[in-house]
C-alpha positions in Angstrom: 50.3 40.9 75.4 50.6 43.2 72.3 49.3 46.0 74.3 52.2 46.2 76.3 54.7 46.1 74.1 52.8 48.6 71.8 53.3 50.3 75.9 56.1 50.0 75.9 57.5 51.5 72.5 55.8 54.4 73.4 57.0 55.3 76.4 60.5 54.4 75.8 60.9 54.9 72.3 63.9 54.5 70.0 67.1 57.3 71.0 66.4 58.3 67.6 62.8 59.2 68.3 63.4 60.9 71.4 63.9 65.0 71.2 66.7 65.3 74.0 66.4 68.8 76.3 68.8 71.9 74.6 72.3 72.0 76.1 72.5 74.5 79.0 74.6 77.5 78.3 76.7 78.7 80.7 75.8 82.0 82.2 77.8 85.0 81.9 77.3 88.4 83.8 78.9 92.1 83.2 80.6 93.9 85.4 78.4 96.5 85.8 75.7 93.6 87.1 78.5 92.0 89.2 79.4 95.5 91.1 75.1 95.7 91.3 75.2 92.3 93.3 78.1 92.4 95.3 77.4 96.0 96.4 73.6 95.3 97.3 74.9 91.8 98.8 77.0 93.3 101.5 75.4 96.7 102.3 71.7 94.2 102.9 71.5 92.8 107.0 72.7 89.9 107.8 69.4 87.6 107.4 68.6 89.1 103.8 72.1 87.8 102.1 70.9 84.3 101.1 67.5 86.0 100.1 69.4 87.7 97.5 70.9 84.8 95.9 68.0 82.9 95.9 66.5 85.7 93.9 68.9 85.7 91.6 69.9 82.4 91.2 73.7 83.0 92.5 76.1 80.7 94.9 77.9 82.4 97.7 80.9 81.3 95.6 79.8 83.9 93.2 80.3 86.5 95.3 83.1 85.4 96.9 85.0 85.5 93.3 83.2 88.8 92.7 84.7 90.6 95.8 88.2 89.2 95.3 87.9 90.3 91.3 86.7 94.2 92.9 89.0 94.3 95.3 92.2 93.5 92.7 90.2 96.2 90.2 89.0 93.5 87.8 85.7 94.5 87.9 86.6 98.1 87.1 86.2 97.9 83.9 82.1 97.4 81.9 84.0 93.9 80.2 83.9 90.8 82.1 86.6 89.1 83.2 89.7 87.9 80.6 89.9 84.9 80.0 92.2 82.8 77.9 96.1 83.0 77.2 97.7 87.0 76.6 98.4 87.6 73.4 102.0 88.4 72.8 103.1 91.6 71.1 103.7 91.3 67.1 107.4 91.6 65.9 108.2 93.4 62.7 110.6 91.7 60.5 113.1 93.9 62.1 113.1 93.0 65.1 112.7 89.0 64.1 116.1 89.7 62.3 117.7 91.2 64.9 116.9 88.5 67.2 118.3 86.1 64.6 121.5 88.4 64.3 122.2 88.3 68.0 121.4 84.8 68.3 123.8 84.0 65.5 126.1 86.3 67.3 126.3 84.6 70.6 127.1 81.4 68.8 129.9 82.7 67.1 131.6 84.3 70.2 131.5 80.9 71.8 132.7 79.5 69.1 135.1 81.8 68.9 136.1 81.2 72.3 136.4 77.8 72.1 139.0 78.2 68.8 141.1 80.4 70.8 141.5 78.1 73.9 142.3 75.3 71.2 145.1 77.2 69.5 146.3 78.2 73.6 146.5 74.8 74.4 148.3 73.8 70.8 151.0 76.0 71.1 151.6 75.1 74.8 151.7 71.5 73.7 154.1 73.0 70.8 156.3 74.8 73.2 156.3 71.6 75.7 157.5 69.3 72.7 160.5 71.4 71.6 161.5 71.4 75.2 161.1 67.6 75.9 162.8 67.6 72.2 165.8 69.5 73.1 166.0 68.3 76.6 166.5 64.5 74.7 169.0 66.2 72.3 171.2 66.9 75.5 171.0 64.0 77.0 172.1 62.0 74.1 176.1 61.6 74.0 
């Protein structure tokens, strides 16, 4: 009975005792290597292909990616493939202020707009008012 759960503490042992296995890294090939592959992979006959990736530890998904990336000239390059957002061109000052000027710009045409089809519209009420005014004048005996 205490043998086996002296066993058993061995075997198992704590999480805190236990050395868990590296994290796998993921694998990244050059350009040059994918061109390598992908040219060997279709120039070799037709029963050789999977020997290939077997050799070198590749999917078929691999090389489908890799044909598409040579074929758009992504692979034309010795970097691998881009990743990750593009960065956007820095602004100088000057051209941050005249984005703010034209912005501020716009606004104040609409707004300007806007005041002048107000003061339209007022002095058509205006002129509508001294007619229904004078209208009531000649009316009255």
């Amino acid at each position: 009975m205490f043998m086996e759960s002296d066993s058993r503490e061995h075997a198992g042992g704590s999480p805190s005792q236990r050395d868990p296995a590296p994290r796998p890294s993921r694998r990244v090939f050059s350009a040059a290597y994918k061109l390598r592959i992908v040219t060997e992979y279709e120039n070799a006959p037709h029963g050789e292909k999977g020997a290939i990736l077997r050799r070198e530890g590749l999917f078929s998904s691999h090389l489908v990616e890799w044909t598409r990336a040579r074929d758009a000239g992504a692979l034309g390059g010795t970097s691998g493939v881009v990743r990750g957002p593009e960065k956007k061109p820095v602004k100088s000052a000057e051209q941050i202020e005249l984005e703010k000027l034209r912005r501020e710009n716009q606004r104040l045409k609409a707004r300007l707009a806007t005041t002048e089809t107000a003061l339209d519209i007022m002095g058509k009420a205006r002129a509508l008012l001294e007619q229904v005014s004078e209208s009531a004048d000649i009316d009255r005996p």
